[in-house]
C-alpha positions in Angstrom: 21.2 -47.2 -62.6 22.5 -49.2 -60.1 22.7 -46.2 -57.1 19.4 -44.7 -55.8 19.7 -40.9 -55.9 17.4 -39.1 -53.9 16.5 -35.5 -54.5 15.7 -32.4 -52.3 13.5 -29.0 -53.2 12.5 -26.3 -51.3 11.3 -22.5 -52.0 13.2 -21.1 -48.7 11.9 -17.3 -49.2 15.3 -16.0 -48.2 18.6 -17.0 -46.5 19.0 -13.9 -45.4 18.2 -14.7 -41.3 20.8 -16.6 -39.5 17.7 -19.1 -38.1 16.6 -20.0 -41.2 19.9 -20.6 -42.6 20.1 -23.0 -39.6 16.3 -25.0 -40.6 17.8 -25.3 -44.1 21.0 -27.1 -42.8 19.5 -29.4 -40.6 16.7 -30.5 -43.3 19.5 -31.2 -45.6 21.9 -33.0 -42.5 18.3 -35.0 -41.8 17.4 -36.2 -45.5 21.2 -36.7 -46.8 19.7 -35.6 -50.6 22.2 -36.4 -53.7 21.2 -33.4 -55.0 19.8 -30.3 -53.7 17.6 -27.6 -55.4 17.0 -24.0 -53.4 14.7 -21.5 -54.5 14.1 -18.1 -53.7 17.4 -17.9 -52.1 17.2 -13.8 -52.3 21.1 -14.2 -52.5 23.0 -11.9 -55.2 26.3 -13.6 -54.3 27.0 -16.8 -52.1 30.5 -16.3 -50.3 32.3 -19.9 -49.0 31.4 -18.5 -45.2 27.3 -18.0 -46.4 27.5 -21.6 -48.3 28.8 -23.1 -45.0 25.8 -21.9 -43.0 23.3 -23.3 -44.8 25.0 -26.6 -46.8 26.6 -29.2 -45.1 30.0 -30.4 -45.8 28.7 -33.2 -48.1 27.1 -30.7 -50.1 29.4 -28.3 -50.3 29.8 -28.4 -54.4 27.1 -25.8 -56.0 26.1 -23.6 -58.3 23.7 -20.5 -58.4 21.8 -18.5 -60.4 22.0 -15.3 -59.0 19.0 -12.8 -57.0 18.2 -9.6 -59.0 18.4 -7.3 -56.0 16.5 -9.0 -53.4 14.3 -10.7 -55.8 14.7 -14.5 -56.9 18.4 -16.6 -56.7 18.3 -20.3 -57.4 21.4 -23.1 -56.1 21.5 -26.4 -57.4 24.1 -28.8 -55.1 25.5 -31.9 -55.1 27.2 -35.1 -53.4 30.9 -35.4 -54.9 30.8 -38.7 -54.0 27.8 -39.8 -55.7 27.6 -38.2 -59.0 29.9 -35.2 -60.7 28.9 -32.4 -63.3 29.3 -32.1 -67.1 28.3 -28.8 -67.4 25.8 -26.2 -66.4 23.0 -24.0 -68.4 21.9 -20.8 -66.8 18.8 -19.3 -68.2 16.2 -16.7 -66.6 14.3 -19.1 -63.8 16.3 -22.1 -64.4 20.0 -23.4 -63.8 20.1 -26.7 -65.6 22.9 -28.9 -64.4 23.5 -32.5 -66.2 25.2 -35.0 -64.1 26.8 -37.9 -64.6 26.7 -40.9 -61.6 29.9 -42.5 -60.1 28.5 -45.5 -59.8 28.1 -46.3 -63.1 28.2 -43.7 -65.5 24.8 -43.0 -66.3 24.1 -39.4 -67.2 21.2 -37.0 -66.3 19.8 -33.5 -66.4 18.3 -31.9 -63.5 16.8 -28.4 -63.5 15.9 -26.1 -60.8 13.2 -23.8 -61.6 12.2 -20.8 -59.6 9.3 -19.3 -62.1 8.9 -15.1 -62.2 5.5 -14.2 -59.7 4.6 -11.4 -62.7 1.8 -12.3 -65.1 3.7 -10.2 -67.4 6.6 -12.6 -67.5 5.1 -15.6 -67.1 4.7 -16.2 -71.3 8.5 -15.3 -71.2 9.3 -18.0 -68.8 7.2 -20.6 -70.4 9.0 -19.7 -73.6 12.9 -20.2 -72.5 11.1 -23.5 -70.8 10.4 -24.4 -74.4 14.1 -23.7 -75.7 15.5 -25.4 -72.9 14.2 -28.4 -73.8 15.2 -28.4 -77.5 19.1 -28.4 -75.9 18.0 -31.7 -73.9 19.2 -35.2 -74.3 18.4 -38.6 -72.2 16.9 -38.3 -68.9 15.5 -35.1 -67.5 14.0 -33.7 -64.6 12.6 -30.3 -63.6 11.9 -29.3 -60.4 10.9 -26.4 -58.2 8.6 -23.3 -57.9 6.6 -22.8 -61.2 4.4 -20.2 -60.0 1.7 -21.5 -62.0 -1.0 -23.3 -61.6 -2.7 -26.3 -63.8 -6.5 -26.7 -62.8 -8.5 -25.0 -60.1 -8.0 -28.0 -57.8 -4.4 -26.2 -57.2 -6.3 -23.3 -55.0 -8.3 -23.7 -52.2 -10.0 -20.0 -53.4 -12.3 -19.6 -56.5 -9.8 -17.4 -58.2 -8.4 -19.1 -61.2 -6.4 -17.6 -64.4 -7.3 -20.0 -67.2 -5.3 -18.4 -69.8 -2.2 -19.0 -67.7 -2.9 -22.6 -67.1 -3.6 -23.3 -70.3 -0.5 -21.8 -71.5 1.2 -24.2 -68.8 -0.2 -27.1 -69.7 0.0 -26.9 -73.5 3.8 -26.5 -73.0 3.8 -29.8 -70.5 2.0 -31.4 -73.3 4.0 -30.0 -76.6 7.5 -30.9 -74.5 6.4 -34.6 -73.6 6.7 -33.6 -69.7 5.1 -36.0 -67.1 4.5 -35.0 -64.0 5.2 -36.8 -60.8 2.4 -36.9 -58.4 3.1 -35.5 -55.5 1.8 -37.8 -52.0 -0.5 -37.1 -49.0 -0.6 -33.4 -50.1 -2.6 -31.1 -52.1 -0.8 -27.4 -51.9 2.3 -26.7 -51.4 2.4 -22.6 -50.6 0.5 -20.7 -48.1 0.2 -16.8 -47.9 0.1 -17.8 -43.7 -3.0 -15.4 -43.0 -5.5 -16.4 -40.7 -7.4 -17.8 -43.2 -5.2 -18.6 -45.8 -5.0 -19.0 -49.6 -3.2 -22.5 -50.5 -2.0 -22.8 -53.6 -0.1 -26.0 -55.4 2.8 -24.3 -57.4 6.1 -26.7 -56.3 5.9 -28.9 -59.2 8.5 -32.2 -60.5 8.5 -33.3 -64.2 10.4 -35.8 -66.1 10.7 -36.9 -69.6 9.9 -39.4 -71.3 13.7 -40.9 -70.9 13.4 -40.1 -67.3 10.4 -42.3 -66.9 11.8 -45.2 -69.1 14.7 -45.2 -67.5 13.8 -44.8 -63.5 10.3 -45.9 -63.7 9.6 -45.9 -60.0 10.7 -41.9 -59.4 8.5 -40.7 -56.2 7.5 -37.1 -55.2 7.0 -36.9 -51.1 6.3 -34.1 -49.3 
């Protein structure tokens, strides 16, 4: 690929509030991403006025997975001038988009993943995971909120659900997902008590394609 692309991922607990709408624009006017993935956008339709307060003009191409109520909503955007869309796979936690780069015409699949918070639908979630990757060709990434941990060195508590990691982690293994290390950080979610529980559940994978083919991918906080 002869064009860098540079990615951005954030679990913004609601647009709802003019003022964060405003933090979420100016992260995205600061880091100039090709491609932007928003979770948790508690949005259950995204009008052209909403999109503006939140995505620059650059970004201004997206689409969305929907909020269920109040609950969820997931927007995958991108730079027109850097790379256009083939199509677009919506599935329960993920909106899979595959892109192909101006540049050159190289081709890739990027999915944004905003995992349910429910035990209960947590097998569910791993399962359409599973299918997804059956429809996948080339290079792939996944990125986003997984709500699921891999090992106890994810929590900063003693309170660890095996089963549920192991679950994880059998289907990272049985889909040929590697993970990208993620720098000079060790959780990425806080429950922002006084003494809080940390927990690592933002999470980037690629393929194996993906890592042949853009060997030097970097996760930064």
């Amino acid at each position: 690929m002869s064009k860098s692309l540079s990615f951005f991922s954030w679990n913004v607990r609601g647009l709802g509030q003019s003022c964060r709408c405003d933090d979420v624009l100016a992260e995205l006017i600061s880091s100039r991403p090709s491609v932007a993935a928003i979770q948790e956008t508690k949005l259950s339709c995204l009008s052209p006025l909403k999109r503006r307060t939140f995505l620059p003009a650059r970004l201004k191409n997206c689409v969305t997975l929907d909020a269920v109520g109040s609950t969820g909503g997931v927007l995958t955007a991108w730079d027109a001038s850097i790379c256009s869309v083939d199509s677009v796979t919506k599935l329960s936690y993920t909106l899979t988009t595959s892109f192909a780069v101006l540049a050159d015409g190289s081709t890739f699949t990027f999915s944004n993943v905003y995992a349910p918070t429910l035990h209960e639908d947590k097998p569910s979630f791993l399962a359409k995971l599973a299918s997804l990757a059956d429809l996948i060709s080339g290079p792939w990434m996944i990125f986003g909120d997984f709500n699921l941990t891999r090992s106890p060195a994810d929590k900063n508590t003693g309170s660890f659900n095996l089963s549920d990691a192991t679950r994880f982690n059998d289907l990272i293994s049985s889909i040929a997902l590697v993970e990208i290390p993620l720098v000079d950080r060790a959780y990425t979610w806080s429950n922002r008590r006084d003494n809080p529980t940390l927990v690592r559940l933002d999470r980037c994978f690629v393929n194996l394609d993906w890592d042949a083919c853009f060997p030097n991918t970097a996760l930064l906080p």
